[in-house]
N, C-alpha and C positions, 0 to 999 in steps of 0.2 A: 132492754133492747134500744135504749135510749138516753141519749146525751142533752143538757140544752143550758141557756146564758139567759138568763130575763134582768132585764136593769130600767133603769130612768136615767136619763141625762141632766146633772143639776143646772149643765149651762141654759139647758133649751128647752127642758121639762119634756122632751119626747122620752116618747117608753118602745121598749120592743123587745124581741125573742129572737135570737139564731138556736136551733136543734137540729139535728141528723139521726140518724137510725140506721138500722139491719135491714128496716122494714119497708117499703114504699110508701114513698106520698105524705110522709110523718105529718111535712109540719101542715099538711089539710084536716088532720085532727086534733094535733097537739097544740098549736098555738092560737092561742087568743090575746087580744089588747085591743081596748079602748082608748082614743084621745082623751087626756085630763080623769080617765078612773083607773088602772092598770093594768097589768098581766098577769096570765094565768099560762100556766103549763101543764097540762094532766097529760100522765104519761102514764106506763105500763101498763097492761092491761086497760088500755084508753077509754074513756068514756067521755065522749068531748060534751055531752052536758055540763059536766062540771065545770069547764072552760067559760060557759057561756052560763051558768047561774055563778058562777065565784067573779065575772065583770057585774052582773047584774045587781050583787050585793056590796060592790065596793061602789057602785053607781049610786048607792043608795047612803053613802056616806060611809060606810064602814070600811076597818082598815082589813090591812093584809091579813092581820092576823085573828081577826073576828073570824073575815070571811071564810079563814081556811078551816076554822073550829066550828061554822056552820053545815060548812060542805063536807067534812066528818061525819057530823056527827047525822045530815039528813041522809047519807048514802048508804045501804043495808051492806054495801060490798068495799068500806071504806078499807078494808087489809088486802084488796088487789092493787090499790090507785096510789101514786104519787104524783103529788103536787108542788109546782113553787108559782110562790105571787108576788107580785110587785103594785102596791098600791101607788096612788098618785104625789105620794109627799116622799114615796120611795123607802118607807119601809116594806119588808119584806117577812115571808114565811113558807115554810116548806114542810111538808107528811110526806112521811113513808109508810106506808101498812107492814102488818107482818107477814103477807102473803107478795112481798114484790121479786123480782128473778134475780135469782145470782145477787153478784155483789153490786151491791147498790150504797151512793152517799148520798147528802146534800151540805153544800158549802154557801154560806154567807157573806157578803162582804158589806161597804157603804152603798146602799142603793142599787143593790144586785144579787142575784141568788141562780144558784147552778145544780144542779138535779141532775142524775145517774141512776141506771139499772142496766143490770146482767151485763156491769162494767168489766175493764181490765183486772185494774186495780181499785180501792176507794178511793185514794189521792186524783181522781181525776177533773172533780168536780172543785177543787179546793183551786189546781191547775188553771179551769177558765178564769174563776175569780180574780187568781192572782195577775194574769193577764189580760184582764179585763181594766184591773184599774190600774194595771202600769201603762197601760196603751194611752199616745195623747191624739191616735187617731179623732176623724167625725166617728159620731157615735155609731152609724150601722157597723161602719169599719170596723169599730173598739168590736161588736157582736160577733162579727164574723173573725176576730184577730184571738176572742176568747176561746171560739168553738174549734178552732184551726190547735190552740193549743190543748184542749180537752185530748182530740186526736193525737197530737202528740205525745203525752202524757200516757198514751194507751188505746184512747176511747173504749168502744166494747171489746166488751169479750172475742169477737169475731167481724167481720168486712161489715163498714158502712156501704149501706145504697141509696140515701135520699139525705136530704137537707134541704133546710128552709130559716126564710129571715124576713121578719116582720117589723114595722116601726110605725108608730103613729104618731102623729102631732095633733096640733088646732083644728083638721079641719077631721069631719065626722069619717074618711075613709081612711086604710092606710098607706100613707105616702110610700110604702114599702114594701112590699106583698111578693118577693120572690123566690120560685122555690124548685129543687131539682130534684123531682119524682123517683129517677133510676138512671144509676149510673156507678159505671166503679170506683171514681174519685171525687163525690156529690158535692165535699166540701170547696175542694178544687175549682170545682164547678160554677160553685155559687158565688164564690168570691170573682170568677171571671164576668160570670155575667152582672155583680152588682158594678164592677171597674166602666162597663159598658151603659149600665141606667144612672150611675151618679150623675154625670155630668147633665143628664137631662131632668133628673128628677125635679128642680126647681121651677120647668118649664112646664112641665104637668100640673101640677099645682095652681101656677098661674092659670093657664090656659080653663081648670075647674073652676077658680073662682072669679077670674074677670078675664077673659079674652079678648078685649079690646087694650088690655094693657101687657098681653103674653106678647112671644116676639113672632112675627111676621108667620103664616101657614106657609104650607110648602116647604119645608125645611124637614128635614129625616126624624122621624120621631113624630109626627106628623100620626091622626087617625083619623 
């Protein structure tokens, strides 16, 4: 019931996820990412523990794909759960159980990993990759330019309603947290409202870490 993109950015070393769904509110459970330890995606049958112990053991130095053989092999329900991760040096790994819905893949590329269930086709996940690392978009762009073509390639089995896009950098929150719970075109959606936070996004940032050197208050965007 689920699509999604997880990568790192070699220029910037930012990491992040775009995913969408059947389901609502997806990426409040599916996506997780840490600055400087990686991504996680647990999808199907969600169990967003995993999200938040597969950061905590890539925090702890291990890679994508330790962590993913960890979180297997501690979870008693590892044939409902897939997974894709992205460690901080950017390699990557992904599980699928034998209990996942429908047609499900997972595709790999350099510094990026894409994950599908109770898909179109299997080709879909192979789609974002490809268009992931053709894009010379900024990177949330490149996320939301892979997941746009997921959907075109098919996405699900049936009508997406939620999307979401996540990015983190240096500083401990993520500079990127956007997402669109329900909706009939979420993908659509999400891209319009990231075109509206980009241009501010730099401004946020500053204003977190030193606001005597952010640009003037009273300006839109403003809290």
């Amino acid at each position: 019931m689920t699509f999604s993109i997880s990568a790192r950015c070699p220029q910037t070393g930012m990491l992040g996820m775009a995913i969408s769904s059947s389901s609502p509110a997806v990426a409040a459970r599916c996506a997780h990412a840490e600055a400087g330890v990686g991504v996680v995606a647990s999808q199907n049958i969600t169990d967003p523990a995993l999200g938040i112990t597969g950061l905590a053991l890539m925090r702890q130095g291990k890679s994508a794909l330790q962590a993913r053989d960890e979180l297997v092999q501690s979870t008693p329900y590892a044939r409902f759960r897939q997974l894709a991760l992205v460690d901080s040096k950017g390699l990557t790994a992904g599980f699928s159980g034998s209990g996942i819905l429908g047609i499900h893949a997972v595709a790999e590329g350099e510094g990026c990993i894409a994950a599908g269930n109770l898909l179109a086709n299997d080709a879909v996940p192979a789609a974002m990759v490809a268009a992931f690392l053709a894009s010379r978009e900024p990177f949330p762009l490149r996320l939301l330019v892979a997941l746009d073509a997921g959907l075109a390639a098919g996405g699900e089995a049936g009508p997406v309603y939620s999307a979401g896009l996540k990015v983190v950098r240096e500083v401990s929150w993520p500079v990127v947290d956007l997402r669109v719970d329900w909706s009939e075109n979420p993908i659509q959606k999400l891209t319009q409202i990231w075109g509206v936070y980009a241009p501010q996004l730099e401004d946020y940032v500053r204003r977190a870490v030193n606001p005597e050197a952010a640009p003037s208050f009273g300006v839109p965007g403003d809290e």
